[in-house]
Backbone as CSV, one residue per row, in Angstrom:
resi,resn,N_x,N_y,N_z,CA_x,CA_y,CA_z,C_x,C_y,C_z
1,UNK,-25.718,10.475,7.588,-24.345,10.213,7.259,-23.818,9.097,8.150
2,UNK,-22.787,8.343,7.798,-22.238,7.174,8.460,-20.491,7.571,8.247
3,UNK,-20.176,6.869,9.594,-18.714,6.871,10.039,-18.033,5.938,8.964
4,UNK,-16.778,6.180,8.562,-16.355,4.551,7.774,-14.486,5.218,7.776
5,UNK,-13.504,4.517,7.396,-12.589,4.255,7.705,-11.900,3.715,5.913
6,UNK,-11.232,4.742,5.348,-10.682,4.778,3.835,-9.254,3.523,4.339
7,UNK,-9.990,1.616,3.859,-8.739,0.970,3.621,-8.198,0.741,2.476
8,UNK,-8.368,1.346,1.445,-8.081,1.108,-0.093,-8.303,1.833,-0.980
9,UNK,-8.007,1.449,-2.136,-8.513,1.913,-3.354,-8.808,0.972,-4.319
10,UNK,-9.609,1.552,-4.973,-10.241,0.415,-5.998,-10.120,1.376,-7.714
11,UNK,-8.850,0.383,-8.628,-8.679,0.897,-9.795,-9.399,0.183,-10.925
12,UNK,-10.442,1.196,-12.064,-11.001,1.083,-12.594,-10.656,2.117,-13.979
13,UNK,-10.391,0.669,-15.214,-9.866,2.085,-16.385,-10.882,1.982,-17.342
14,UNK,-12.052,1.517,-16.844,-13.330,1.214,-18.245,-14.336,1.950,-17.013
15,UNK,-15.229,2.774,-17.180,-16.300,3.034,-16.471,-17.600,3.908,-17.383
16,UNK,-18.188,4.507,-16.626,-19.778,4.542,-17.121,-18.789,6.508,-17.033
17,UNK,-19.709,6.669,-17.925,-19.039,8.557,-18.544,-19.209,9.243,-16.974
18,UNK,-19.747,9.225,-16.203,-20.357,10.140,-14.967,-19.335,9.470,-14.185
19,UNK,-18.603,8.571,-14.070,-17.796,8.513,-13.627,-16.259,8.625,-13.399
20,UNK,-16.206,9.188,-14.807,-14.540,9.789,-15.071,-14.084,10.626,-14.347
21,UNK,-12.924,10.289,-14.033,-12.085,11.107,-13.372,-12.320,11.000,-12.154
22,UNK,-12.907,10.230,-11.196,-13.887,10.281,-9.835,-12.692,8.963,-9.397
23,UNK,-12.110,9.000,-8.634,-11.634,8.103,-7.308,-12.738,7.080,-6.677
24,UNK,-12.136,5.535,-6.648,-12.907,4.772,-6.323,-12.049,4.419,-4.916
25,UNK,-12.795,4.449,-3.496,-11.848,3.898,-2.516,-12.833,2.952,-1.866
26,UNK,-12.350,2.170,-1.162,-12.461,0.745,-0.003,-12.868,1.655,1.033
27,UNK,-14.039,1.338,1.599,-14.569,1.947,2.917,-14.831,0.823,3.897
28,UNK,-14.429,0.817,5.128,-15.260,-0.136,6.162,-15.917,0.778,7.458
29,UNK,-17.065,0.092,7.061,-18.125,1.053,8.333,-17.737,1.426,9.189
30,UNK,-17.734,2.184,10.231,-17.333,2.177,11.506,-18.934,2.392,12.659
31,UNK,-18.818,1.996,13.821,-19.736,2.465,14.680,-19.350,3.980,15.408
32,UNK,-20.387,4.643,16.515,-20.005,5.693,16.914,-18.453,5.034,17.647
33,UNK,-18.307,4.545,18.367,-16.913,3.903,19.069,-15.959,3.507,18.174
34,UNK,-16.184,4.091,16.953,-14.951,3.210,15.720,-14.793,1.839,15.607
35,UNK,-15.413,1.241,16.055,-15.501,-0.224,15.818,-16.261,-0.745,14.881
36,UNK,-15.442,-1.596,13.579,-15.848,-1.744,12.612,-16.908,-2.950,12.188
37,UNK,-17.803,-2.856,11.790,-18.965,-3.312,11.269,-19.928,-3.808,9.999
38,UNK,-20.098,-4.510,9.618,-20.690,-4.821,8.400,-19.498,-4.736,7.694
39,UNK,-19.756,-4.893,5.998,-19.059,-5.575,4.986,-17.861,-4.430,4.273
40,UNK,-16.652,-4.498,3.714,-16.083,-3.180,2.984,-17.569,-2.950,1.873
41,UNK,-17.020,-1.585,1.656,-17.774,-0.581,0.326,-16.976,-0.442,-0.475
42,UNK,-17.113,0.012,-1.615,-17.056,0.979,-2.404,-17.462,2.129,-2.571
43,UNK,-16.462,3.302,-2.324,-17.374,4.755,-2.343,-16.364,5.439,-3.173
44,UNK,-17.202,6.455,-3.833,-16.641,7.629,-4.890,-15.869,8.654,-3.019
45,UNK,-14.982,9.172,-3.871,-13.717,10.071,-2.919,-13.708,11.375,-3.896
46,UNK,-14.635,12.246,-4.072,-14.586,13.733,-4.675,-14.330,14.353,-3.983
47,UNK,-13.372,14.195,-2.695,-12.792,14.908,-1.240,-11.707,14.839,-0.981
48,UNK,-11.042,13.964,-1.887,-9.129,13.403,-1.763,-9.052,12.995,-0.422
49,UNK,-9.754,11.693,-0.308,-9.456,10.953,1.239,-8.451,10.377,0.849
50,UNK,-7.649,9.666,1.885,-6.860,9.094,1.581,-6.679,7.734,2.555
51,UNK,-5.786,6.363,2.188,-5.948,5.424,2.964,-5.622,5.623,4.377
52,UNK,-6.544,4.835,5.309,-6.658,5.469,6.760,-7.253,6.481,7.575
53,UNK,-7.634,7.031,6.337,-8.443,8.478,7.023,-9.935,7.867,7.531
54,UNK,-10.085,9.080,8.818,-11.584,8.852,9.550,-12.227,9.473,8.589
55,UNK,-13.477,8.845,7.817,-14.184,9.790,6.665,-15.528,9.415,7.296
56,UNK,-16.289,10.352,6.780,-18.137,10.375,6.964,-18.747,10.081,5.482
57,UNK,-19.362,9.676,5.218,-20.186,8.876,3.937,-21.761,9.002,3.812
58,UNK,-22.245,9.102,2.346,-23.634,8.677,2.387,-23.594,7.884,1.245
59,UNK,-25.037,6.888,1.788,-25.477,6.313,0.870,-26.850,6.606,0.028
60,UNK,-26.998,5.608,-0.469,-28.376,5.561,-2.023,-28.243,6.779,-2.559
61,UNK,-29.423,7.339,-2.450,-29.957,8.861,-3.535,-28.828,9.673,-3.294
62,UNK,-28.727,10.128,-2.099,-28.047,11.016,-1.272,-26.814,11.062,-2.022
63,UNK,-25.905,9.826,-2.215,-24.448,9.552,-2.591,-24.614,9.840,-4.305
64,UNK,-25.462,9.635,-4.639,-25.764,10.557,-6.909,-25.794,11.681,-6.665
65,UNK,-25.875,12.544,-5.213,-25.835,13.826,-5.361,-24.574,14.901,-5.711
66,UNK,-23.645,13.914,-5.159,-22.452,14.502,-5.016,-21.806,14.401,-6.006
67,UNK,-22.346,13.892,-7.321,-21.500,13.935,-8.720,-22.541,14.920,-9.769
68,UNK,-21.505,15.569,-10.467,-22.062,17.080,-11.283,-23.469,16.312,-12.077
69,UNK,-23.716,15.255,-12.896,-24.698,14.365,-13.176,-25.135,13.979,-12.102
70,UNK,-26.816,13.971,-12.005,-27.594,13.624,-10.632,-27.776,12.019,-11.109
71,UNK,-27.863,12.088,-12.632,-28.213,10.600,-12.751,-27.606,9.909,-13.208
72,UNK,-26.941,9.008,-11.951,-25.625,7.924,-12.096,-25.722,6.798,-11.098
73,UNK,-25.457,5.392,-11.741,-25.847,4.559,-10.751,-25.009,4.716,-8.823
74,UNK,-24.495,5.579,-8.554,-23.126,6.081,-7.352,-23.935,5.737,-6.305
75,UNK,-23.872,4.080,-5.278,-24.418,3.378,-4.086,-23.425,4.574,-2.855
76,UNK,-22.616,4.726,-2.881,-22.102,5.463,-2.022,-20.604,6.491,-2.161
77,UNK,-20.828,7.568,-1.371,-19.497,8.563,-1.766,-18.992,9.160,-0.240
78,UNK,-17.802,9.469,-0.238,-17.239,9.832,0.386,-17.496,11.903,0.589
79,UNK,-18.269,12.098,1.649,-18.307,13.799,1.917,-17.781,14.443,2.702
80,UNK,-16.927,14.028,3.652,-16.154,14.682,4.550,-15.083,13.821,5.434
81,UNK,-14.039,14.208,5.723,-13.022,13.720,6.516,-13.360,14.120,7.394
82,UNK,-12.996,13.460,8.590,-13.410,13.387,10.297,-12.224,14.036,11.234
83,UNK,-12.241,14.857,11.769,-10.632,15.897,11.871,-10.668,15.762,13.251
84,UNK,-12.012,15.658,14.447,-12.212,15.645,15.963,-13.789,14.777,15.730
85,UNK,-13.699,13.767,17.070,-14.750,13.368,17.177,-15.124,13.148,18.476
86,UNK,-16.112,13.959,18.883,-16.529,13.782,20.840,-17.788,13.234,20.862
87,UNK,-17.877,11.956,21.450,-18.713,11.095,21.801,-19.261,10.995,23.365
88,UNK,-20.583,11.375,23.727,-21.029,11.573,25.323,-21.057,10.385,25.719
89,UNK,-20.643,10.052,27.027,-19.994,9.177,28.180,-19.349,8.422,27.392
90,UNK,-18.374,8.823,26.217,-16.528,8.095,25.916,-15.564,8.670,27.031
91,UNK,-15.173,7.767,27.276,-14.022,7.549,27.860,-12.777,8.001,27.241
């Protein structure tokens, strides 16, 4: 799983059937220190994140799992919001 940081949403009114009804949001990576990294995403939100929230993510196979159809093109999804995070020797 990877750290990432909900800056958006992304609206879509034509999509592929496995994807109805599914929330498209703007993710930017984060490192363990929250410092952001690599390029925004696109990830499915079947968790009601919302913009700003600390969220945890997977990608490839892993991220088709999380929709009721296993077989759907879904690069990445949103699986949990981040509520406490303790990092050894943070300051």
């Amino acid at each position: 799983m990877k750290l990432g940081k909900v800056t958006g949403r992304v609206v879509s009114t034509i999509k592929v059937p496995s994807f109805e009804g599914i929330k498209l949001m703007l993710v930017q990576p984060l490192d363990e220190r929250l410092v952001p990294y690599g390029v925004t995403i696109v990830a499915f939100d079947t968790i009601q994140a919302g913009v700003g929230d600390l969220i945890y993510y997977e990608t490839s196979k892993e991220a088709g799992r999380v929709l009721e159809t296993t077989m759907n093109p879904c690069d990445a999804a949103i699986v949990g919001i981040v509520d406490a995070m303790e990092v050894e020797g943070a300051k």
